[in-house]
TITI-350747 format. One record per residue (C-alpha): y negated, z negated, x negated. Coordinates in steps of 0.05 Angstrom, whole numbers, plus 32768, in hexadecimal, padded with zeros to 4 digits. Layout:
// residues N
YZX...
***
This chain:
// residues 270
80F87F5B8290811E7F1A828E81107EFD8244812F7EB5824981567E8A8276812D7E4E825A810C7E1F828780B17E24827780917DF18288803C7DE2828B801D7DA482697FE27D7482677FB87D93829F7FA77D4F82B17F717D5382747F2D7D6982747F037DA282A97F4C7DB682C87F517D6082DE7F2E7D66831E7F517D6F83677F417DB0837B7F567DD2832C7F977DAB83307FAA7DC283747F937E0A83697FBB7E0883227FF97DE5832E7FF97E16836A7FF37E4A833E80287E34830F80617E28834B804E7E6B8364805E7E908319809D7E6B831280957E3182E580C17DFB82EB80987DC482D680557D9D82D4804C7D6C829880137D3E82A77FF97D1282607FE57CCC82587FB37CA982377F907C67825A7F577C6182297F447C8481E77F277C6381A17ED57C7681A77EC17C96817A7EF57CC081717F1C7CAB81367F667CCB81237F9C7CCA813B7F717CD1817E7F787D19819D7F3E7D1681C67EF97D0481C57EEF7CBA81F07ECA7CE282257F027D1582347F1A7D0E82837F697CFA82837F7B7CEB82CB7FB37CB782CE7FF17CDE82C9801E7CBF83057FD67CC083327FD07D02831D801C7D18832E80147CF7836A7FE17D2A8383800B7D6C836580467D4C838880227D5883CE800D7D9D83B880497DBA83A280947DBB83B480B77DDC838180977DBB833E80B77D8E831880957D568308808D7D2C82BE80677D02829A805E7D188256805A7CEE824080427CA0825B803A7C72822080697C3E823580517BFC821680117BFB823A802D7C00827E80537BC182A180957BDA82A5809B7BBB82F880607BDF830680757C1B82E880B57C1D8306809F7C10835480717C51834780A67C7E831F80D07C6C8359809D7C77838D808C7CC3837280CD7CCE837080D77CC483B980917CE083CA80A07D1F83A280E27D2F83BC810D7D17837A80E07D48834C80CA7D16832180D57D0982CF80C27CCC82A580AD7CDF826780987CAD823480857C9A81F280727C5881C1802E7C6681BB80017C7F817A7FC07C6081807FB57C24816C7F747C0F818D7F897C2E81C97FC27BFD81BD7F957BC281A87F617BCC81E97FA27BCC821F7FBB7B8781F57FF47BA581E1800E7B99819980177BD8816E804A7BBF814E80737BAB8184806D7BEB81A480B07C0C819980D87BC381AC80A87BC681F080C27C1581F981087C0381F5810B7BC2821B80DB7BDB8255810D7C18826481427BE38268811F7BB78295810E7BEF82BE81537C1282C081627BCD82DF812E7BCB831181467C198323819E7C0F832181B07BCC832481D07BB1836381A77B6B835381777B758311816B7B4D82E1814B7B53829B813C7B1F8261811C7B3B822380DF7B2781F680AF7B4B822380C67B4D826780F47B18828F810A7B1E82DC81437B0B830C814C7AFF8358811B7B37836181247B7B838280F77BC3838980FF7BEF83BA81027C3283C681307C42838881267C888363815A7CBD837481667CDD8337812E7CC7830981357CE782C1811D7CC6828480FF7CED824580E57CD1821380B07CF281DE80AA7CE9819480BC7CFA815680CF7CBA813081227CAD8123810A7C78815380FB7CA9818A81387CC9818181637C92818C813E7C8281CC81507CC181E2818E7CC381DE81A07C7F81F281747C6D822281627CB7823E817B7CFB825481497D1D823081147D2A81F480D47D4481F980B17D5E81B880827D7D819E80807DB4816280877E09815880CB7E1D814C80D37E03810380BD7DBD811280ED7DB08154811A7DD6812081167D9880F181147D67812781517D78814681767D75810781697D28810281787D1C814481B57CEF815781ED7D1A817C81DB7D2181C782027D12820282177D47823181DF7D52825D81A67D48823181697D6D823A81397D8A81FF80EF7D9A821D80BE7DB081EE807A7DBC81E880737DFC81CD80307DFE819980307E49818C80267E8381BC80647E9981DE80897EE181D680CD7EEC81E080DB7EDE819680C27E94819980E27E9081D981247EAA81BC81177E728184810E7E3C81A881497E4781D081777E55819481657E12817F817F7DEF81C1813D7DE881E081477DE1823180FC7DEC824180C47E058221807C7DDC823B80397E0882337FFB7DDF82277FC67E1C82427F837E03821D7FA47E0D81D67FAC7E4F81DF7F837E8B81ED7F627E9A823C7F537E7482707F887E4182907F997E7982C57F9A7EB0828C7FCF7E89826B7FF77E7882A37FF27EC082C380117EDB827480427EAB826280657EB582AD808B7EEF829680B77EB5827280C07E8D82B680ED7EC382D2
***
């Protein structure tokens, strides 16, 4: 029985016993094989020890490096697409960044997403030598600098943060989407003027209130979501009256095994 023509995604299989090589072949395997459309791999370079809040996970939790991570799925797969959701942007050098979104791009066929956000934790933050505060500035200026580095016929970029000219990078991404996480009025405007999508985070009410602060969206623009309550064809049906494009399953929050989860929520992948 066909329940939805929604897009369902799988998320943040990067993290913890599921991290290693042969679980993330055997997995994302699994996943192209049910019909998923999408792998979301998360991101978080170091973590505050002890654990303190906002922190959501203890300091000696395994999260591989999302992009090293979709590297390896990229190889394993064919079908999958690809995302980051999401990369905090202000920690990462927005040149480096861009030579390897634009390398898995061409390595994975053109499968590949950027997702990012500004960042929450401040001593993650304060350990990378980034300023908290500047955070959201650094968001918006790196995805500038890099949309130069990716389109322009000769980029160039001057800003607070970054500065470059009579440079070039090569390969250049096909067709490299942009999300960008969050929940801040912030976040939305970065969405919708310097993305094609939004990724968020919430049960049916919350993306509810979300999307009714959210500036109007171009033509094009893509709602993902990560879903945080078990999926029937009701919530599915919710979610998708509400404009979502694609719903993203996190398998550890909810009941079963990784493969249990996977095997029940495929009925809403066809």
């Amino acid at each position: 029985m066909v329940y939805s023509i929604m897009d369902i995604g799988v998320q943040g299989l990067n993290i913890g016993d599921t991290a290693g090589p042969d679980e993330t072949r055997r997995l994302a395997q699994l996943a192209e094989s049910l019909g998923y459309r999408s792998w979301w791999a998360s991101d978080h370079v170091v973590l505050p020890s002890p654990r303190v809040d906002p922190s959501p996970s203890e300091p000696d939790t395994v999260i591989v490096d999302p992009l090293a991570h979709l590297s390896y799925v990229a190889a394993v797969t064919s079908t999958l697409e690809l995302a980051t959701g999401i990369v905090i942007l202000p920690q990462r050098n927005p040149l480096v960044l861009a030579k390897q979104v634009a390398s898995l791009d061409l390595l994975s066929g053109g499968r590949f997403t950027l997702g990012v956000g500004a960042g929450y934790i401040p001593q993650e933050m304060n350990a990378i030598g980034v300023s908290f505060d500047d955070r959201g500035a650094r968001t918006d200026e790196y995805l500038d600098a890099m949309d130069q580095l990716w389109h322009a016929p000769a980029p160039s970029f001057s800003g607070k943060f970054v500065s470059f000219s009579d440079i070039d990078a090569h390969p250049r991404p096909s067709n490299v989407r942009v999300v960008v996480g969050g929940h801040s009025p912030s976040a939305f405007r970065r969405a919708v003027t310097r993305g094609q999508g939004w990724f968020g985070i919430g049960t049916p009410d919350d993306v509810r209130g979300h999307l009714a602060r959210f500036p109007e969206r171009p033509d094009g623009f893509r709602i993902s979501v990560s879903a945080q309550v078990p999926l029937s064809a009701a919530v599915v049906r919710e979610y998708e009256d509400l404009g979502v494009d694609e719903l993203v399953i996190y398998p550890p929050m909810f009941d079963g095994t990784v493969d249990e989860v996977l095997e029940r929520n495929a009925e809403f992948t066809r």
